[in-house]
C-alpha positions as CSV (number, residue, x, y, z in Angstrom):
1,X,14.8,10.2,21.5
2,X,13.9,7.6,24.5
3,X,13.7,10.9,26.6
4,X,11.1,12.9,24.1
5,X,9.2,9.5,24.2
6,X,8.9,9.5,28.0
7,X,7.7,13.0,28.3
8,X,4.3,11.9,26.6
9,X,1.6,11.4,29.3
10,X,0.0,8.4,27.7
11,X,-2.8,8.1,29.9
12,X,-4.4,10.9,27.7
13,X,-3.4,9.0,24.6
14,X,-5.8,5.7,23.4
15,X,-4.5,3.7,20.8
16,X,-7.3,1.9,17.8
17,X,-6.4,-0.1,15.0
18,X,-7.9,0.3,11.9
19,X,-8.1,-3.8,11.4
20,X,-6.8,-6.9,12.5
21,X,-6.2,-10.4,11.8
22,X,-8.7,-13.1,13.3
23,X,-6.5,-15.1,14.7
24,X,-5.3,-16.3,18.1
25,X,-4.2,-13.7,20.9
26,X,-0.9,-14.7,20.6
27,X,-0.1,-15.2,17.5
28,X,2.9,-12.9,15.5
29,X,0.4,-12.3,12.5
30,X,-2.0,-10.1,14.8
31,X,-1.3,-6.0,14.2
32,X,-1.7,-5.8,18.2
33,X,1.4,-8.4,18.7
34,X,3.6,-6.7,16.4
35,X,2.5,-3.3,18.3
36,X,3.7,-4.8,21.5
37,X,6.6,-5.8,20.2
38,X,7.7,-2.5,18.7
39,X,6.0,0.3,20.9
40,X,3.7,-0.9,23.9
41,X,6.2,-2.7,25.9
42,X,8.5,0.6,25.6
43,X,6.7,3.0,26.6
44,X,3.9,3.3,30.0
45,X,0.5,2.8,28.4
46,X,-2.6,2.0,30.7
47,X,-3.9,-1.4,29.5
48,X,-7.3,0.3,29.1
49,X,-6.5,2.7,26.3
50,X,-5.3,-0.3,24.2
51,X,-8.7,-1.1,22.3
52,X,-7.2,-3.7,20.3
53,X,-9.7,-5.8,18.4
54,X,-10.7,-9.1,19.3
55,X,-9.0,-12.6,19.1
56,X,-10.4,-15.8,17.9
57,X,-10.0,-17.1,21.2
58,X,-12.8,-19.4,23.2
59,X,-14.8,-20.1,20.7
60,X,-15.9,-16.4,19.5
61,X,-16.8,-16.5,16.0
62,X,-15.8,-13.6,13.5
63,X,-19.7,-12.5,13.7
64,X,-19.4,-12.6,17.8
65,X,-16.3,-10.4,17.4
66,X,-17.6,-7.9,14.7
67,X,-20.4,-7.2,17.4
68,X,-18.5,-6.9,20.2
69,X,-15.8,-4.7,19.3
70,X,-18.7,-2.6,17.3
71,X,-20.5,-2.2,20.4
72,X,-17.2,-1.2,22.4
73,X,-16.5,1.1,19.2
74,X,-20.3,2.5,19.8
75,X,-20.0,3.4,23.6
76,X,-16.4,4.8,23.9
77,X,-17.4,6.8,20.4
78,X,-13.6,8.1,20.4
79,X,-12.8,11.2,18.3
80,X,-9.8,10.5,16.4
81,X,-7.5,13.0,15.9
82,X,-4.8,11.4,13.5
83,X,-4.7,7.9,11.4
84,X,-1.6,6.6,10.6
85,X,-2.1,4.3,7.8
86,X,0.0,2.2,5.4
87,X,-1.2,0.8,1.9
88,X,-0.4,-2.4,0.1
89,X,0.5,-3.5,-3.3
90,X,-3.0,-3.8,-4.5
91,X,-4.1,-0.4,-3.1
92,X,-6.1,-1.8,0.1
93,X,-5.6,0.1,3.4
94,X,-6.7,-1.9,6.8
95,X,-8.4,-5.2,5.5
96,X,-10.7,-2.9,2.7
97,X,-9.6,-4.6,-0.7
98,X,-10.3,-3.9,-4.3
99,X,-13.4,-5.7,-5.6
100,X,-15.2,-5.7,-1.8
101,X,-16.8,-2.5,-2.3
102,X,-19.1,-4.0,-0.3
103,X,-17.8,-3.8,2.9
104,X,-19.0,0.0,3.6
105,X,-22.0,1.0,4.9
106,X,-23.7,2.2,8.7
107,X,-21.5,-0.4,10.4
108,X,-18.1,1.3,12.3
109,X,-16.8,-2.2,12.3
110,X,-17.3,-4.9,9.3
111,X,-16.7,-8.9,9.4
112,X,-13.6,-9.8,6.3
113,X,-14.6,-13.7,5.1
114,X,-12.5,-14.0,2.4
115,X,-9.7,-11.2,2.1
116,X,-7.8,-12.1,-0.6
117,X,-4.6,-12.0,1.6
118,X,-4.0,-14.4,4.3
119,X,-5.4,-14.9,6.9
120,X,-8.8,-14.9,5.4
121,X,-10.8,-13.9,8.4
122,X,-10.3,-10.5,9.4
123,X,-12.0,-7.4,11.2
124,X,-12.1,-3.9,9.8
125,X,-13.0,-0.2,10.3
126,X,-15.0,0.8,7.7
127,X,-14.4,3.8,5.3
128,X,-16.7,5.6,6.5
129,X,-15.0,4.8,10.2
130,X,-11.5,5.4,9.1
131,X,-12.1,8.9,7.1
132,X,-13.6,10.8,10.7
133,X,-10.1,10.8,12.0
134,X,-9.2,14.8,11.6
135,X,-5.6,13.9,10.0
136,X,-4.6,10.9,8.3
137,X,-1.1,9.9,7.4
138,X,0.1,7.9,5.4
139,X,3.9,5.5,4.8
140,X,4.5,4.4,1.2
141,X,7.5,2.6,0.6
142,X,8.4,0.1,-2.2
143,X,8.6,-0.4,-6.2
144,X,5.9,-2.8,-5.5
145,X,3.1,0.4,-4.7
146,X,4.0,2.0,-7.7
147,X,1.2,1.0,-9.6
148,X,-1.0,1.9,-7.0
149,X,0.2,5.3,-6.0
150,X,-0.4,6.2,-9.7
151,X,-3.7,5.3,-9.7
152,X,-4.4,7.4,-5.8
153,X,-3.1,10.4,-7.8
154,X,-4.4,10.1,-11.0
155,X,-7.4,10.5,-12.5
156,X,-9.4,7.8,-10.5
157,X,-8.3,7.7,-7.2
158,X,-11.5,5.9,-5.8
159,X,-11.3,3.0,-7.6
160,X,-8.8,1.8,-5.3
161,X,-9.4,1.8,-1.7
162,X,-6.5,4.0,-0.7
163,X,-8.2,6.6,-3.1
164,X,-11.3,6.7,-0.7
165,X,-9.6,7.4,2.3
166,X,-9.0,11.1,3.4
167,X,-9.1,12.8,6.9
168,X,-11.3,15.5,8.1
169,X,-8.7,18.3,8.1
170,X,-5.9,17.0,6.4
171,X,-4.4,14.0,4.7
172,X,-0.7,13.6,4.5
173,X,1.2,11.2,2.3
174,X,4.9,10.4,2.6
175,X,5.8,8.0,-0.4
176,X,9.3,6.8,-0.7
177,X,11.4,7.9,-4.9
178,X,10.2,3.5,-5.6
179,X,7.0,4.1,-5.0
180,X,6.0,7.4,-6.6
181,X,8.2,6.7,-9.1
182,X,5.5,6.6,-12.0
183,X,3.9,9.9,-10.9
184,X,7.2,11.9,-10.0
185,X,9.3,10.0,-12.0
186,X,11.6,10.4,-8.9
């Protein structure tokens, strides 16, 4: 497997989040820190074509940051080929929750206030950012999703955020027997 992994010429690869938590560099709660620690320190990855959003570090404000990482968004313009995305309990992907329906628009990047999971402050792609990736996959595991996976593939899919996210060319889910469980009945 390790070998396979190494054969990848990463300088050709750049890696985006789809959102992150406002809070300092270093702390465990930040997607970017949790990427480190699972994949970026395994693998040889030009610094570079890490475009991890901003920290609330040195007095940057979540305003200051939404701008910033908009504008980097604005002037790389990346074309993203695939989205791997996850989805939580309530049906949110990145930091787009139910009821902030809101938080769409012209923007690629969008300031969170209040997200109704902690931390409060966070910064997102928007849907209309997300769904210009060409593929997007998804991981659903848990009893806990059930709910919401029946709603994505029932009769009203957008009413949860998850429902309003699709790729370009092709959207793939892969949903564990607890979470598709009330669809399947698996």
């Amino acid at each position: 497997l390790h070998a396979k992994r190494d054969e990848i010429d990463y300088s050709r690869v750049h890696f985006w989040w789809g959102d992150e938590r406002f809070v300092a560099a270093d702390s465990a709660d930040r997607n970017f820190v949790q990427a480190q620690d699972a994949l970026f320190q395994h693998i040889k990855v030009p610094q570079e074509n890490l475009h991890a959003f901003p920290a609330a570090e040195n007095g940057l404000t979540l305003a200051e940051a939404t701008r910033t990482f908009a504008e980097h968004y604005a002037e790389v313009n990346p074309q993203i080929a695939f989205a791997y995305m996850g989805m939580g309990p309530d049906g949110h992907v990145a930091s787009l929750f139910p009821g902030q329906e809101s938080l769409s628009g012209r923007e690629n990047v969008i300031a969170v206030h209040n997200s109704p999971k902690p931390p409060p402050q966070r910064l997102s792609f928007t849907y209309e950012t997300i769904n210009k990736a060409k593929q997007i996959w998804f991981t659903v595991a848990g009893a806990d999703k059930a709910d919401a996976v029946s709603v994505v593939f029932g009769d009203t899919p957008e009413s949860l955020p998850a429902g309003r996210i699709s790729g370009k060319e092709k959207t793939v889910w892969y949903i564990d027997q607890t979470a598709g469980n009330l669809v399947w009945g698996c």
